[in-house]
C-alpha positions as CSV (number, residue, x, y, z in Angstrom):
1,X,-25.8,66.8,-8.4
2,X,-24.6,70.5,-7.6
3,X,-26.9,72.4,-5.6
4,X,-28.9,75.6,-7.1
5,X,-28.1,78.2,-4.5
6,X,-29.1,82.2,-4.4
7,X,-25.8,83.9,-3.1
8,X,-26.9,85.2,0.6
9,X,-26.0,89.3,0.8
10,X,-24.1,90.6,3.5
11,X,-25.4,90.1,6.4
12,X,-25.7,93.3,9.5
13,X,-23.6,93.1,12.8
14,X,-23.9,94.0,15.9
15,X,-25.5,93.4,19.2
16,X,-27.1,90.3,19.0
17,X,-29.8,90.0,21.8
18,X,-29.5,85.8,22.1
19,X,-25.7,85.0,21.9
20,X,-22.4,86.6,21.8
21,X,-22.3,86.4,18.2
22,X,-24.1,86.0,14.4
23,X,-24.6,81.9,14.1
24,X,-25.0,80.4,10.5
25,X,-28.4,78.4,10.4
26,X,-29.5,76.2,7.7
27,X,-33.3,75.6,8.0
28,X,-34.4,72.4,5.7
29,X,-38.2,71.4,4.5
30,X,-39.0,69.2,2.0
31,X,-40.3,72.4,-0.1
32,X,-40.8,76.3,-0.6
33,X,-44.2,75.8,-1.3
34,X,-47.3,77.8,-0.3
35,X,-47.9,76.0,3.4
36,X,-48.3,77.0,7.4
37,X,-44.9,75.0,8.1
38,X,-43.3,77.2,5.0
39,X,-45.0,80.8,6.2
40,X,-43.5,80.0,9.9
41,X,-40.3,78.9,8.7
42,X,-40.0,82.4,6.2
43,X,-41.2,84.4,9.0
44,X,-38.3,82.6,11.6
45,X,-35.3,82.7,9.2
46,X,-36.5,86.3,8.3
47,X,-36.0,87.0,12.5
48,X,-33.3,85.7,12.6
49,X,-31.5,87.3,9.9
50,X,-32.8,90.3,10.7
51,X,-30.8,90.0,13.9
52,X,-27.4,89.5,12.8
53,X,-27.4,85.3,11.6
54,X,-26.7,84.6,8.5
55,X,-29.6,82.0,7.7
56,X,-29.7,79.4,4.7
57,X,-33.3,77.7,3.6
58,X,-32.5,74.5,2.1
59,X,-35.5,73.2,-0.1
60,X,-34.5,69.4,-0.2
61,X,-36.7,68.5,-3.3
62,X,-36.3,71.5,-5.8
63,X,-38.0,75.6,-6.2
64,X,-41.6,76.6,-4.6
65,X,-44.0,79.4,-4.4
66,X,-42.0,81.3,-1.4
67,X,-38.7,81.0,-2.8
68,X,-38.8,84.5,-4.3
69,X,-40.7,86.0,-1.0
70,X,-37.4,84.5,0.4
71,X,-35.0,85.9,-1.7
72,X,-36.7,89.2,-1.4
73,X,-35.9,89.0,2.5
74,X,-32.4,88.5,1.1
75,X,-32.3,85.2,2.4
76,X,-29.6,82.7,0.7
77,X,-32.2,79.3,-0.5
78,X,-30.8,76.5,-1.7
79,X,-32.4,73.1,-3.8
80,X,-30.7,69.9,-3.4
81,X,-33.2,68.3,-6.0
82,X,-32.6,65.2,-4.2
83,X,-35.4,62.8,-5.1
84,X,-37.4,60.7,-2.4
85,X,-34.8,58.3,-1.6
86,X,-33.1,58.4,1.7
87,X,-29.5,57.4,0.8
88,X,-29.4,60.4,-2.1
89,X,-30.6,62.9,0.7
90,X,-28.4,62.3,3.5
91,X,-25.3,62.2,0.9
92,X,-26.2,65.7,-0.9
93,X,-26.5,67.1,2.5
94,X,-23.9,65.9,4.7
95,X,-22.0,67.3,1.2
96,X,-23.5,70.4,1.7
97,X,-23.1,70.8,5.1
98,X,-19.0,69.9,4.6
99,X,-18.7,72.3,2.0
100,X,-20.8,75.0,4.2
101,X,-20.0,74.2,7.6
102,X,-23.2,75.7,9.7
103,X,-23.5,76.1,13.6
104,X,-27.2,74.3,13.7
105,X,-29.4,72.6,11.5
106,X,-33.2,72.8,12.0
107,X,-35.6,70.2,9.9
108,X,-39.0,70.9,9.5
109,X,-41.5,69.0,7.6
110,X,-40.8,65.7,6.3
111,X,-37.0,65.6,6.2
112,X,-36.4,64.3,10.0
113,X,-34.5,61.5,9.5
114,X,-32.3,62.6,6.6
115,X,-31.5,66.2,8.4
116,X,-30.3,64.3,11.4
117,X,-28.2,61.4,10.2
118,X,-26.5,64.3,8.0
119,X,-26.1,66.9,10.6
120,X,-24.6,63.9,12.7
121,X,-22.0,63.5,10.0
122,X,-20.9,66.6,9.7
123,X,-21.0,67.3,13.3
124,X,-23.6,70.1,13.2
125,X,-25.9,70.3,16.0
126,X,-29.3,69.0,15.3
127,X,-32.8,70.6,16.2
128,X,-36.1,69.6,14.5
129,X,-39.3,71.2,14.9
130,X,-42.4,68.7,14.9
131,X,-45.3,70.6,13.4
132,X,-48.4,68.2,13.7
133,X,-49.3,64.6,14.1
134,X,-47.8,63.0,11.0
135,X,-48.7,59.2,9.8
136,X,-47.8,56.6,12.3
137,X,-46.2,54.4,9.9
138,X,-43.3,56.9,9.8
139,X,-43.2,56.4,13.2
140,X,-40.4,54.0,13.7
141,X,-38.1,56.1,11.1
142,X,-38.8,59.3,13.1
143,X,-37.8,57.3,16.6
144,X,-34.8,56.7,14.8
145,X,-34.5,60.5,13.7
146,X,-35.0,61.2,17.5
147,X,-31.7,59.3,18.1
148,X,-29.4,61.7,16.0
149,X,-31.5,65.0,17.1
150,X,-30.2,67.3,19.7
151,X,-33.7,68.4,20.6
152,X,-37.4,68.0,19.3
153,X,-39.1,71.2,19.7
154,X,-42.9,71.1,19.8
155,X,-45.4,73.7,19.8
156,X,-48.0,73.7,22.8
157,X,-47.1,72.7,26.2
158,X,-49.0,69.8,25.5
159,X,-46.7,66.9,23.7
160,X,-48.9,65.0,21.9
161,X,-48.8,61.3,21.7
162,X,-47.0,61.0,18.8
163,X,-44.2,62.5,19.8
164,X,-44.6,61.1,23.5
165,X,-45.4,57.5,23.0
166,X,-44.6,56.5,19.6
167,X,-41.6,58.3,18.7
168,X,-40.8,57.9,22.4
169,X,-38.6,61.2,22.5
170,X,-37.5,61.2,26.2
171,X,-38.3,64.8,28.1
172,X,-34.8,65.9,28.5
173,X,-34.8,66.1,24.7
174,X,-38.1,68.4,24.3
175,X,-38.3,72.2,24.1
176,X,-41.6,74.3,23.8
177,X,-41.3,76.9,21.6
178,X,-45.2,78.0,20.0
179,X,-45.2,79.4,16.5
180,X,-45.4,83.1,15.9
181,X,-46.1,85.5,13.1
182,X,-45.5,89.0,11.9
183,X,-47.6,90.6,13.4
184,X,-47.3,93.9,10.9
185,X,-48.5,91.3,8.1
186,X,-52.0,91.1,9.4
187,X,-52.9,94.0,11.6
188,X,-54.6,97.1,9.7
189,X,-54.6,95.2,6.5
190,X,-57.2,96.5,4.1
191,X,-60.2,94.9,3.5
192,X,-60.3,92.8,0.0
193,X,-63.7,92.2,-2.4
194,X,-64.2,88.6,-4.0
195,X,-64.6,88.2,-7.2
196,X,-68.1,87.2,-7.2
197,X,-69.2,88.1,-3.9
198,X,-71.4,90.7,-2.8
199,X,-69.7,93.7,-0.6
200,X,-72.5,93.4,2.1
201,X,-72.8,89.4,2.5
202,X,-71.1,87.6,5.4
203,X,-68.3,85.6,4.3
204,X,-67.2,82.3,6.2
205,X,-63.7,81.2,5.1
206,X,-61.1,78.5,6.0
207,X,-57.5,78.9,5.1
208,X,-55.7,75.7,4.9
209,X,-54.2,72.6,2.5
210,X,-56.6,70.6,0.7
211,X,-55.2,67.6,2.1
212,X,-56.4,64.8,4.6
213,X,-55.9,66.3,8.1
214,X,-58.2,69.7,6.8
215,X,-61.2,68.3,7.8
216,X,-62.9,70.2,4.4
217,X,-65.6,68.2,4.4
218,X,-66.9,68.6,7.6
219,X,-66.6,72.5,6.6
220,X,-68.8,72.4,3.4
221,X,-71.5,69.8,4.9
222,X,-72.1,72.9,7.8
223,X,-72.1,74.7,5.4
224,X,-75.2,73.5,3.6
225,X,-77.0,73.2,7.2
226,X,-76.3,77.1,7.4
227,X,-77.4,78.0,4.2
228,X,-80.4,76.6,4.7
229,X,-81.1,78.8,7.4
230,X,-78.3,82.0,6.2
231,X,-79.3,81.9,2.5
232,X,-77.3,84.8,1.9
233,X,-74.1,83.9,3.5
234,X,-71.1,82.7,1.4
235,X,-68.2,80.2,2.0
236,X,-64.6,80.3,1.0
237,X,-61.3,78.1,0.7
238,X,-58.2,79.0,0.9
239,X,-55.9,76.9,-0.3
240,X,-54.9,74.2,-3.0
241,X,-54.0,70.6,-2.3
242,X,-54.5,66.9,-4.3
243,X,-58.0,66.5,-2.4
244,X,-59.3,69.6,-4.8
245,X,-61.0,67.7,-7.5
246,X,-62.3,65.1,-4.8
247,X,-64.1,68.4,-2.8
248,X,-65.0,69.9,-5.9
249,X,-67.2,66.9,-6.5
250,X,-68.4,66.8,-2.9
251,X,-69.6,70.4,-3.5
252,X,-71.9,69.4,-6.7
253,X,-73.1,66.5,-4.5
254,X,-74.1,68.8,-1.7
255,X,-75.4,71.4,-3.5
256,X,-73.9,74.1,-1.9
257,X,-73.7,76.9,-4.9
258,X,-72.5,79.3,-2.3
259,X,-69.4,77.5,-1.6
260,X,-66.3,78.9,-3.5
261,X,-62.7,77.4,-3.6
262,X,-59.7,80.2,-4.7
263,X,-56.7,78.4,-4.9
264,X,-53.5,78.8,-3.3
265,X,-53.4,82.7,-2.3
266,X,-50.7,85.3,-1.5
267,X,-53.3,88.0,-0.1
268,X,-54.6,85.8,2.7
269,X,-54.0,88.9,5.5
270,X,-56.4,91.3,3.2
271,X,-58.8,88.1,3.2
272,X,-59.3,87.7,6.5
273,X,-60.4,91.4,6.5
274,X,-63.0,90.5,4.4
275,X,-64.1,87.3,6.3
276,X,-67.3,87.6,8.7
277,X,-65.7,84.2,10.7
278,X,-62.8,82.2,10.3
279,X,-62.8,78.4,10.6
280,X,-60.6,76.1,11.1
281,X,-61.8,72.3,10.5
282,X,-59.3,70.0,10.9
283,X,-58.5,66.5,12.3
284,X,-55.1,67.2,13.9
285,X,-52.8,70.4,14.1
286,X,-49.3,71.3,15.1
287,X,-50.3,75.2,16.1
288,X,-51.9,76.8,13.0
289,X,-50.0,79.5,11.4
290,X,-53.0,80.9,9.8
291,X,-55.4,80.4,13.1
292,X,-52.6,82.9,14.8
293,X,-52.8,85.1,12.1
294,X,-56.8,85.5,11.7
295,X,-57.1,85.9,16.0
296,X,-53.9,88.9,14.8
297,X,-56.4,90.7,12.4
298,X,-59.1,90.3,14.6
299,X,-61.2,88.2,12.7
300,X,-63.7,86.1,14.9
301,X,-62.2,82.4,14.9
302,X,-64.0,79.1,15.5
303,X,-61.6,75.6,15.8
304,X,-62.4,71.9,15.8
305,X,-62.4,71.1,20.0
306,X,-58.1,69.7,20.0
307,X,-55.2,70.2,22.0
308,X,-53.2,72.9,19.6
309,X,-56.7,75.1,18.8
310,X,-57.6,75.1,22.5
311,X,-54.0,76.3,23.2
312,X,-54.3,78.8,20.9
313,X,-58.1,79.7,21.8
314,X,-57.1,80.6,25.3
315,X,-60.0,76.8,25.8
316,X,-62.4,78.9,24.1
317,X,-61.9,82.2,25.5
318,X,-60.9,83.6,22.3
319,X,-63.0,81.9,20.4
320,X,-65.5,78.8,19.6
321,X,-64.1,75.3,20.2
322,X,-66.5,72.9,18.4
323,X,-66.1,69.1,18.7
324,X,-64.3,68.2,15.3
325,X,-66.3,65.7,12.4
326,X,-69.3,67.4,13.5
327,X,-71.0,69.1,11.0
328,X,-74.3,70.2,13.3
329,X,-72.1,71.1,15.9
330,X,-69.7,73.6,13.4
331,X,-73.0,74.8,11.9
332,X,-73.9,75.8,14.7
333,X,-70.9,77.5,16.1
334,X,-70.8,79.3,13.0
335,X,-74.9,80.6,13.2
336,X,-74.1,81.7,16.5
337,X,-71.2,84.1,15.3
338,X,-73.1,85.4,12.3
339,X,-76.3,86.3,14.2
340,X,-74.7,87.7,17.3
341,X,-72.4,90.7,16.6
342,X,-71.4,91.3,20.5
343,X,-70.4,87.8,20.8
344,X,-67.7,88.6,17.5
345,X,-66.7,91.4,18.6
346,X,-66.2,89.8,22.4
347,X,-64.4,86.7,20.8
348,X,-62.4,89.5,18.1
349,X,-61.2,91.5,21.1
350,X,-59.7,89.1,23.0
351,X,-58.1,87.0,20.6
352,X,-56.3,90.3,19.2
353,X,-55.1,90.8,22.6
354,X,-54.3,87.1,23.0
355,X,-52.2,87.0,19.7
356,X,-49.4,89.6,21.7
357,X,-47.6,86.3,22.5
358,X,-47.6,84.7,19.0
359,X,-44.8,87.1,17.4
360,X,-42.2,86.1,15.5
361,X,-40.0,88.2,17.6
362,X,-40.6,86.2,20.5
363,X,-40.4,82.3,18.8
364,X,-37.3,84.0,17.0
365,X,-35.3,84.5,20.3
366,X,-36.7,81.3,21.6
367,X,-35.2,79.3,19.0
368,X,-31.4,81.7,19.4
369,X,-31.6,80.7,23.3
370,X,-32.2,77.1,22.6
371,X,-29.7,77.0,19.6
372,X,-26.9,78.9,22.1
373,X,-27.7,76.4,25.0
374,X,-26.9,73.4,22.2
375,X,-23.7,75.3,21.6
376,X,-22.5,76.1,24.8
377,X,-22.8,72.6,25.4
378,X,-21.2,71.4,22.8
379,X,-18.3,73.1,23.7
C-alpha cells in the first residue's frame, strides 16, 4: 500500500548549531493523535526543523488530531496505514526508508521493534526514545528491539527497571535526554472560563489520557473527600481515552457533581491559567509533557511520589509529591494548596524558574548531538 504523504516545503540553510550540516530525520509513533508522547514529538521535529533538518513524522497506523498542527509547522507527515501485524510494518517501512533514504530514525511509542528491524535493513541508524513503563509482556519483543537500536534514550537520570532489568539494555547503549516544551506555548497565556464554572471558584484539574496508568480514580475519590470539606471547589479532566465511560460511571457512584470531564482539548495552555492546582495522578510516567508545561505557566503542581514526578518536582521543591493510590493522602495535598496561598505561590515560583531546563531548545540540540555522535561513528 502507497503511503499518504504531505510534500515537506523547502527547508532553511545555514549554520546549524549541532552538526556540520541539515540531517533528514524520520520520527515514527504509532499515531498523530492528541497525547504527551505526540505534543513532545511535534514540539522536537518542530526544533529541529526549525534549525535547518529536514524532518519527516511517520504515523505508522493512519491520520490523527496533530497532523494538521504538523503540517502547519510545515512539517512533511506521512501514514503507512500498516495494520497491527509486525511483518506488514517492517516491510512498508524498510520500503519507505529505501525509497527515502534518511540519516536516523527515531521510534517513539509502540513501534520499537518494527522501527529497528527496518532501520537495520536499510542501514539507517536507529535511536528510540522510551517514554514510560510499558506492559511487561512486551518485554521480550522490546529486548529484541534493543538488539537492532543504536541507542535507547530515556528521560530522567534514573533508568527505570524496565528498561534496566527487563529489557536488559546494556549502559553503553543509554542516553539521557529529559523532555522539553515550548516554552512560548504556556507562558503569559490568557486565562480561559469553563463552560459551567463560576469565575471566582478554585478549579483542580488533571491533564492526561483516560487510560490505565492515569491513576483517574484515585483523582476523583480525593476529590469527594475535598468536597466535603471545599464545597465550592470544582474538578476537571483533561483528556479522552477508552476508560471514559468506565470513570463516568465511577463519578455517579461517588457522587461527586462537581467533577467535570472535557474531552480531548487543544486550549490546554489557556487551561492551566484557569486552574487553582494541577494534579497529576498516575501509576507510572516517562517525564510528563503536561506536568512540564503547568510548572512553565506557573500553575501550582502536585504528583503521585515516583521517580519521573520527583525529577521533575526538583523531590518536592517545586511542588507536592504525594504517595500514589492514596486518595487521603492527594486530598490532602490538594487542601493544603487551596487553603494556603503563600505555599502556591512558593511552589508556583520555583517551579517556573525550575522549568528553564525543560525547553525544547535544549532536548532539541540534545537529540542533534546524539544523532551526530551515531553518525560520526558510523562513518
Amino acid at each position: 500500500m502507497k503511503p499518504d504523504e504531505t510534500p515537506i516545503s523547502d527547508q532553511p540553510r545555514g549554520d546549524l548549531r549541532s552538526g556540520s550540516g541539515p540531517l533528514r530525520i524520520l520520527h515514527v509513533n504509532h499515531t498523530m493523535d492528541l497525547g504527551g508522547t505526540e505534543v513532545m514529538l511535534l514540539d522536537l521535529a518542530n526544533g529541529q526543523k526549525r534549525l535547518g533538518h529536514q524532518v519527516t513524522i511517520c504515523s505508522m497506523y493512519g491520520p490523527g488530531i496533530l497532523d494538521e498542527k504538523a503540517r502547519s509547522c510545515g512539517l512533511s507527515v506521512v501514514h503507512l496505514r500498516s495494520g497491527n501485524r509486525l511483518r506488514h510494518k517492517v516491510k512498508l517501512l524498510t520500503a519507505y526508508l529505501r525509497a527515502n533514504p534518511q540519516d536516523v530514525i527515531q521510534s517513539h511509542w509502540g513501534v520499537w521493534l518494527a522501527t529497528a528491524l527496518s532501520g537495520f535493513l536499510a542501514g539507517t541508524p536507529r535511536v528510540h526514545t522510551h517514554h514510560a513503563n510499558q506492559q511487561r509482556r512486551l518485554f521480550l519483543e522490546h529486548r529484541v528491539a534493543s538488539l537492532f537500536t543504536n541507542k535507547v534514550v530515556v528521560l530522567t537520570p534514573q533508568v527505570d527497571d524496565y528498561i534496566r532489568k527487563w529489557v536488559r539494555v546494556p549502559k553503553r547503549k543509554i542516553a539521557v535526554i529529559p523532555n522539553g516544551i515550548d516554552q512560548s506555548r504556556v507562558q503569559n497565556q490568557q486565562r480561559i472560563e469553563l463552560d459551567g464554572i463560576p469565575p471566582h471558584v478554585p478549579v483542580v484539574g488533571m491533564v492526561a489520557r483516560l487510560s490505565p496508568p492515569k491513576d483517574y480514580s484515585t483523582f476523583m475519590r480525593a476529590a469527594k473527600i475535598v468536597f466535603g470539606r471545599f464545597p465550592e471547589a470544582q474538578f476537571i479532566a483533561v483528556g479522552d481515552g477508552k476508560l471514559r465511560a468506565q470513570l463516568e460511571t465511577e463519578k455517579i457512584q461517588l457522587g461527586i457533581p462537581n467533577f467535570n470531564f472535557l474531552g480531548n482539548r487543544l486550549d490546554v495552555p489557556a487551561i492551566l491559567g484557569r486552574m487553582t492546582v494541577n494534579v497529576l495522578a498516575t501509576r507510572n510516567e516517562g517525564l510528563s509533557i503536561t506536568l512540564l508545561e503547568a510548572m512553565a505557566s506557573g500553575c501550582p503542581c502536585i504528583a503521585s511520589d515516583i521517580p519521573a514526578n520527583r525529577f521533575a518536582l526538583d523531590d518536592g521543591a517545586c511542588g507536592l509529591l504525594p504517595p500514589g493510590n492514596d486518595p487521603e493522602a492527594l486530598a490532602a495535598a490538594i487542601e493544603s494548596l487551596l487553603k494556603d496561598e503563600p505555599l502556591r505561590t512558593g511552589l508556583s515560583e520555583r517551579a517556573t524558574k525550575r522549568s528553564a531546563y525543560f525547553t525544547v531548545e535544549r532536548m532539541t540540540n540534545d537529540y542533534l548531538k546524539l544523532y551526530n555522535e551515531l553518525l560520526t561513528k558510523a562513518r
